[in-house]
C-alpha positions in Angstrom: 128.0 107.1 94.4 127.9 108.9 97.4 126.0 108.0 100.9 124.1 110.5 102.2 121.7 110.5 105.2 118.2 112.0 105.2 116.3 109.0 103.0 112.7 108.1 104.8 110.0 106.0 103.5 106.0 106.5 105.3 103.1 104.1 104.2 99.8 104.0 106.1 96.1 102.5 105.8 92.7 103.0 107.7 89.2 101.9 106.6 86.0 102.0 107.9 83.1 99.4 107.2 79.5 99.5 108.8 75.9 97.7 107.8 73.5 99.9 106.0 70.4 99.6 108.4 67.6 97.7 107.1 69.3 96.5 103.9 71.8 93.6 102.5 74.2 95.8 101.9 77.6 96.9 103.4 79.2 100.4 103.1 83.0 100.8 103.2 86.0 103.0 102.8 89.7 102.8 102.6 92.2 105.1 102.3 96.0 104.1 102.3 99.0 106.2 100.7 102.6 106.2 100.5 105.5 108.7 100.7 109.5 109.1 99.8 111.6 111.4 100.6 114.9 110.7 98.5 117.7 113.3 99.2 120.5 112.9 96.5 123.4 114.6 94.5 123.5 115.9 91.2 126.8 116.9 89.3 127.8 117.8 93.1 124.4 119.7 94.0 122.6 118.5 96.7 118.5 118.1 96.0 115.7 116.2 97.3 113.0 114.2 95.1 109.5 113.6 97.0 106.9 111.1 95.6 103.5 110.4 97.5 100.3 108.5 96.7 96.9 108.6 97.9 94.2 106.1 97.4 90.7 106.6 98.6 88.2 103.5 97.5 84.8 103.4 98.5 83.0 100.6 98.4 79.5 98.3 98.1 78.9 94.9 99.5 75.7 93.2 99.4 74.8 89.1 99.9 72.2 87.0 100.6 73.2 84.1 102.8 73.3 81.0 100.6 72.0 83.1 97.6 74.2 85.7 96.0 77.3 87.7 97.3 78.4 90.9 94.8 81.3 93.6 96.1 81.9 97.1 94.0 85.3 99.3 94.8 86.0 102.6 93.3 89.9 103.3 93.6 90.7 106.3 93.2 94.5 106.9 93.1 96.4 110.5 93.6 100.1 110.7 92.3 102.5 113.3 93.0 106.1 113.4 92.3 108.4 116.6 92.7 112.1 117.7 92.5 114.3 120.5 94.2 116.3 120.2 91.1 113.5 121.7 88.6 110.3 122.3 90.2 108.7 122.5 86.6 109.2 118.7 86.1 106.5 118.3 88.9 104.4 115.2 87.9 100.9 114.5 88.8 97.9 112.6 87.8 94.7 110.9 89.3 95.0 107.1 88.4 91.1 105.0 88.5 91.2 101.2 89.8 87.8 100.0 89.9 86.6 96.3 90.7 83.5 94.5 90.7 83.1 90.9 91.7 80.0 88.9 91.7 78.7 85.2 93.1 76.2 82.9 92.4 75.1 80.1 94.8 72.6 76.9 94.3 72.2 73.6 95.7 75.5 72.3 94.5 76.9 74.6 92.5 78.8 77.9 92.5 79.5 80.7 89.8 81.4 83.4 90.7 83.1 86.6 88.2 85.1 89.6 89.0 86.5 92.4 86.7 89.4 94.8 87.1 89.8 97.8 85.5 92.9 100.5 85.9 93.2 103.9 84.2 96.5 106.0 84.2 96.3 109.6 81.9 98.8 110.7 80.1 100.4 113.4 82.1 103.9 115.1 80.8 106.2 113.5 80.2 104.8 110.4 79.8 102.3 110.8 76.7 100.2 107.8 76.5 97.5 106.6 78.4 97.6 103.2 80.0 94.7 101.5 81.0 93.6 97.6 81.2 90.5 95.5 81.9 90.8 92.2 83.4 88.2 89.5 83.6 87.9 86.3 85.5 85.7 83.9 85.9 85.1 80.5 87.3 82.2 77.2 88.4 82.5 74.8 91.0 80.3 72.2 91.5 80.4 70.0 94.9 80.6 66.2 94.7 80.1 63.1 97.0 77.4 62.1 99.7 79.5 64.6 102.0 79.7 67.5 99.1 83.1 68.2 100.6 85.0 67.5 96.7 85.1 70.6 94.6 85.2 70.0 90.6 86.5 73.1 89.5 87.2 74.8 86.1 88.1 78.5 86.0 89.5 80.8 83.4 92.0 84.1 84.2 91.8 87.0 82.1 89.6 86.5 79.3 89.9 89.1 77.6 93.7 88.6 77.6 94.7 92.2 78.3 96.7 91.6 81.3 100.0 93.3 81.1 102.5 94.7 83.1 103.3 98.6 83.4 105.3 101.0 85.8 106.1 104.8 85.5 109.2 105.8 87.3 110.4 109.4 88.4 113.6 110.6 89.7 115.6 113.9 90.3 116.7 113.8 86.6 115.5 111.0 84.6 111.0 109.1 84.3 111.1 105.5 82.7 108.2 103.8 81.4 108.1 100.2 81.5 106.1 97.6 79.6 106.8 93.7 80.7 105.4 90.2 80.3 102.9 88.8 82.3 100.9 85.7 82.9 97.8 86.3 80.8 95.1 84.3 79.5 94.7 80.8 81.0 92.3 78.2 82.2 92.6 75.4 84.7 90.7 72.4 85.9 90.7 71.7 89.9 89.9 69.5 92.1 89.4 70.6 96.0 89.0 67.5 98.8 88.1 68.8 102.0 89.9 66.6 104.7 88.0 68.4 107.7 85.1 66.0 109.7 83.0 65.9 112.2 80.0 67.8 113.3 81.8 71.5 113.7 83.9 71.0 110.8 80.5 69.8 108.7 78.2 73.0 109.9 80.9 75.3 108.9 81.3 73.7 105.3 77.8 73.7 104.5 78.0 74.3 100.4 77.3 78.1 99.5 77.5 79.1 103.1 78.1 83.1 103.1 80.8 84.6 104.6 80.4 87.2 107.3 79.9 90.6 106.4 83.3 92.3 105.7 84.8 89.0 104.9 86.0 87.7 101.6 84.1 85.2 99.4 85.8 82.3 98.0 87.4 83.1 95.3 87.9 80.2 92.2 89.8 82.5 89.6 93.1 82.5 91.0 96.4 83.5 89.5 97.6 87.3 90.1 98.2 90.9 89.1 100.7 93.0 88.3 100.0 97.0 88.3 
């Protein structure tokens, strides 16, 4: 091993949201990416390997205070990883990451779903496609003169496809990696709100909407791994 100086790391994010006039709904972008720059040695030759990203996701809100809430994202993901060693082993692909999430509220009762979907191409030299569709889903029904218990019964991945994946390129060797994850499961919840008085009761009316740009509540829980 040898120390060498030169290694720097950039990662940045901006996004831009605004109402649609006249309507429900809630237009918004994001675009984020990530870049190395990795100067190393080889068999005593000096190179530098370079990987960026770039991910651009519009997106669609739309809700209906104590009615409906449903979000749509299109990721779009641009790879890009090259050598000074061998500029023929220059790697790139366009990745797809979209979501869709959608909730339900009456009286009492909330039903909420979101799906995941991911999309890498096969791209030399890694020649299989990976791609993997997630699907969550929960209720919760509120309980109690106060409605401030939540009976809640949710279920992660239903479909049971979540697994784990990572490509990996260097200056001389890529790696694929498949690995275990936490996949199909279902749980049974209960939520007591502590909170009281007149403030903390107007802002926990049941199926109050969240402001626009904000997250819903969310009852699938559990995580990801991409």
């Amino acid at each position: 091993y040898v120390n060498i100086n030169g290694f720097y790391s950039v990662s940045m994010w901006a996004g831009f949201s605004s109402r649609i006039p006249k309507s429900k709904f809630e237009g918004k972008i994001n675009l984020n990416g990530n870049l190395t720059h990795n100067p190393n040695i080889t068999n005593n030759v000096k190179g530098v390997t370079t990987n960026y990203s770039l991910t651009l996701t519009p997106g669609l809100t739309y809700s209906k205070e104590n009615s409906i809430y449903s979000s749509l994202e299109i990721g779009t993901i641009y790879t890009n990883s090259k050598s000074t060693f061998q500029n023929a082993r220059e790697i790139k692909f366009i990745s797809l990451n979209p979501t869709f999430s959608l909730i339900k509220y009456f009286k009492d009762l909330e039903i909420g779903s979101d799906v995941d979907y991911i999309y890498n191409p096969p791209v030399a030299p890694y020649p299989n496609k990976f791609e993997r569709f997630i699907w969550n889903a929960y209720v919760t029904y509120k309980v109690l003169p106060k409605k401030n218990l939540d009976l809640k019964f949710s279920i992660n991945d239903i479909l049971n496809q979540n697994r784990g994946y990572e490509r990996t390129t260097t200056n001389n060797y890529n790696t694929e990696r498949n690995f275990l994850t936490l996949g199909r499961y279902w749980m049974v919840g209960f939520v007591y709100n502590f909170k009281h008085g007149a403030m903390a009761e107007a802002k926990g009316k049941p199926g109050k909407m969240p402001p626009m740009g904000g997250r819903p509540p969310r009852g699938s829980g559990g995580g990801r791994r991409r």
